[in-house]
C-alpha positions as CSV (number, residue, x, y, z in Angstrom):
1,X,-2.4,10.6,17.8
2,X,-0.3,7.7,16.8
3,X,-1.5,6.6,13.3
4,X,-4.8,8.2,10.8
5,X,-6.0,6.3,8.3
6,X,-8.4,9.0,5.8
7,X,-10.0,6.9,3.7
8,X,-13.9,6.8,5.3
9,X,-16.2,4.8,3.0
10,X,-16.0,3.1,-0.2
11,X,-17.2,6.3,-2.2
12,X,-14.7,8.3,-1.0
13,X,-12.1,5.4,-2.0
14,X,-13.5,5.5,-5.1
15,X,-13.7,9.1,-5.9
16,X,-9.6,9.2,-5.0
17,X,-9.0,6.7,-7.3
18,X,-11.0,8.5,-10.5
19,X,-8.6,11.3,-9.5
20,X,-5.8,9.0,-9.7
21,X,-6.9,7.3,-13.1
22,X,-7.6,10.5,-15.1
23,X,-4.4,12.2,-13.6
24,X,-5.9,14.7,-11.5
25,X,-4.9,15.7,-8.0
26,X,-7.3,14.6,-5.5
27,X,-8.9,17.2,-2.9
28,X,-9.6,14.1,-0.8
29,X,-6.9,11.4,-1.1
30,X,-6.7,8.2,0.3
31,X,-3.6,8.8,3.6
32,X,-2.4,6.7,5.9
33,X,-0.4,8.3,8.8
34,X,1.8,7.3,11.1
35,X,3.6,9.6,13.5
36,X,6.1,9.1,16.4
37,X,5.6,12.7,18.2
38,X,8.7,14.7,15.9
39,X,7.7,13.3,12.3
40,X,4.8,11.6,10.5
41,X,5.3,9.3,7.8
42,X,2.4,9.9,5.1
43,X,1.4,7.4,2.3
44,X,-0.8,7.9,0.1
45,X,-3.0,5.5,-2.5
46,X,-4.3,6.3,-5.4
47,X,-2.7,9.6,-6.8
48,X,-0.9,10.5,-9.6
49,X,2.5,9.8,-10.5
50,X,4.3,12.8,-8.9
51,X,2.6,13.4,-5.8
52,X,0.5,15.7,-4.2
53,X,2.8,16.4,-0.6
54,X,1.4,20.3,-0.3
55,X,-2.1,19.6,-1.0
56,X,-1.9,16.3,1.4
57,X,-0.3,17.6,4.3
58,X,-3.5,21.0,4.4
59,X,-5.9,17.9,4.2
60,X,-4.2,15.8,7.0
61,X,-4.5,19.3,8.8
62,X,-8.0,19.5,8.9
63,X,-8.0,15.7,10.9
64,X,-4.9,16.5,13.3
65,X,-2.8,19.8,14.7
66,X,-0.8,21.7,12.2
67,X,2.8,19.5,11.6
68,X,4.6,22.7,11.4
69,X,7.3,21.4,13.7
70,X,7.0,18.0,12.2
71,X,9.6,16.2,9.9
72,X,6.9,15.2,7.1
73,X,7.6,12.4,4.9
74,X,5.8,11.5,2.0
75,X,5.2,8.5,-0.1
76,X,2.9,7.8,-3.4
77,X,2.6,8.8,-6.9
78,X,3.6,4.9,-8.0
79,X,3.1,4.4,-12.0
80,X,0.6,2.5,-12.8
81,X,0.1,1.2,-9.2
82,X,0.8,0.9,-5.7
83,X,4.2,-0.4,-3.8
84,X,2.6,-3.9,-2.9
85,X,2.2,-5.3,-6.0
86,X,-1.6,-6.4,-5.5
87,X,-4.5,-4.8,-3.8
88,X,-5.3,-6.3,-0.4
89,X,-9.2,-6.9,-1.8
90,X,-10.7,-10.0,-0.8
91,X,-10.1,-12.2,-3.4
92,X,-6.3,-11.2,-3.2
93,X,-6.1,-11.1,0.8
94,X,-4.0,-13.3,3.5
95,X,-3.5,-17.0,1.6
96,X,-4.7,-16.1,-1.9
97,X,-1.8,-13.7,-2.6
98,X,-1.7,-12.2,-5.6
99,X,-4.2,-15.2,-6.5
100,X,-5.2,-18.3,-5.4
101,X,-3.9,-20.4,-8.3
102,X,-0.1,-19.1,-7.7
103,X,-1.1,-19.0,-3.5
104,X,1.0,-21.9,-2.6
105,X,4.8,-20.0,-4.0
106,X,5.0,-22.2,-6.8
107,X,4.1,-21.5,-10.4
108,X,2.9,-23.6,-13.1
109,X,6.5,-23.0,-15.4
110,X,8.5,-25.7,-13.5
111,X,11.5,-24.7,-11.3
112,X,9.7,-20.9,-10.8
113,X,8.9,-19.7,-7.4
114,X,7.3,-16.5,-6.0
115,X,8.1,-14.6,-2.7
116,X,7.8,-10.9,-3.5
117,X,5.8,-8.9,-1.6
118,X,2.9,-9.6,-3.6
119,X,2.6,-13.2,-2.0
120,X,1.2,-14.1,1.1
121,X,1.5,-12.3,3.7
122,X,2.4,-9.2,2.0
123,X,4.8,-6.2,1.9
124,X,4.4,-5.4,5.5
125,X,6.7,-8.0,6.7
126,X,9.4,-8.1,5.5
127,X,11.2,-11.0,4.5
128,X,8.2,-13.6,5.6
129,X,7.4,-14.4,2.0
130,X,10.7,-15.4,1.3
131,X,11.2,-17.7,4.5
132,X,6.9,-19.4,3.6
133,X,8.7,-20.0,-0.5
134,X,11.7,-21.5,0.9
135,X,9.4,-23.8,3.2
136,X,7.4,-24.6,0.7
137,X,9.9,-25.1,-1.8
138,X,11.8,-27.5,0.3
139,X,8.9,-29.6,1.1
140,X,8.1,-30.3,-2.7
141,X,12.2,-31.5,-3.2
């Protein structure tokens, strides 16, 4: 296996995230996965500010071999949220990043632009939100 994403239906979303919100640590926690053959990289939504590493790597377990002879690493535990500043739900997806009123980089306060990760197209490529500002921010000189 290359990558595992653990996060089945919207109940069981759910049910990790009331762990999350009333501090306790999930038995079934939201994981992404990705491994390249001598170490997985784990992250984890929705759990409590401190991690659960232990109890997340004997879950992964039960969906893959044992990583005894795999470099683990672990993200998650954010305060009060997640590392990409807005959820990827539908009304906060692909253009409408982190909202569709503040979607085009610009802000109503004049002279304030946006390109964190929170804009369009997100965290996962880095840099991109920063070069769509610039573009934009150029065009309305």
């Amino acid at each position: 296996w290359k990558t595992l994403t653990l996060a089945p239906s919207l109940d069981y979303v759910e049910h990790a995230y009331d762990d999350a919100k009333y501090r306790r640590i999930s038995a079934e926690p939201c994981i992404d996965a990705v491994a390249d053959g001598a170490s997985v990289q784990v992250r984890l939504q929705y759990v409590p500010h401190g991690g659960q590493g232990e109890i997340s790597a004997k879950h992964l377990e039960r969906y893959m071999p044992p990583m005894k002879r795999m470099t683990v690493r672990m993200q998650g535990g954010w305060p009060e949220g997640q590392p990409h500043q807005a959820e990827l739900s539908l009304d906060q997806a692909l253009w409408m990043r982190p909202l569709p009123e503040l979607s085009g980089y610009s802000t109503p306060i004049k002279g304030l632009w946006l390109c964190g990760p929170a804009m369009h197209p997100g965290a996962g490529i880095a840099g991109a939100s920063g070069y769509n500002c610039a573009k934009a921010l150029l065009r309305n000189l």
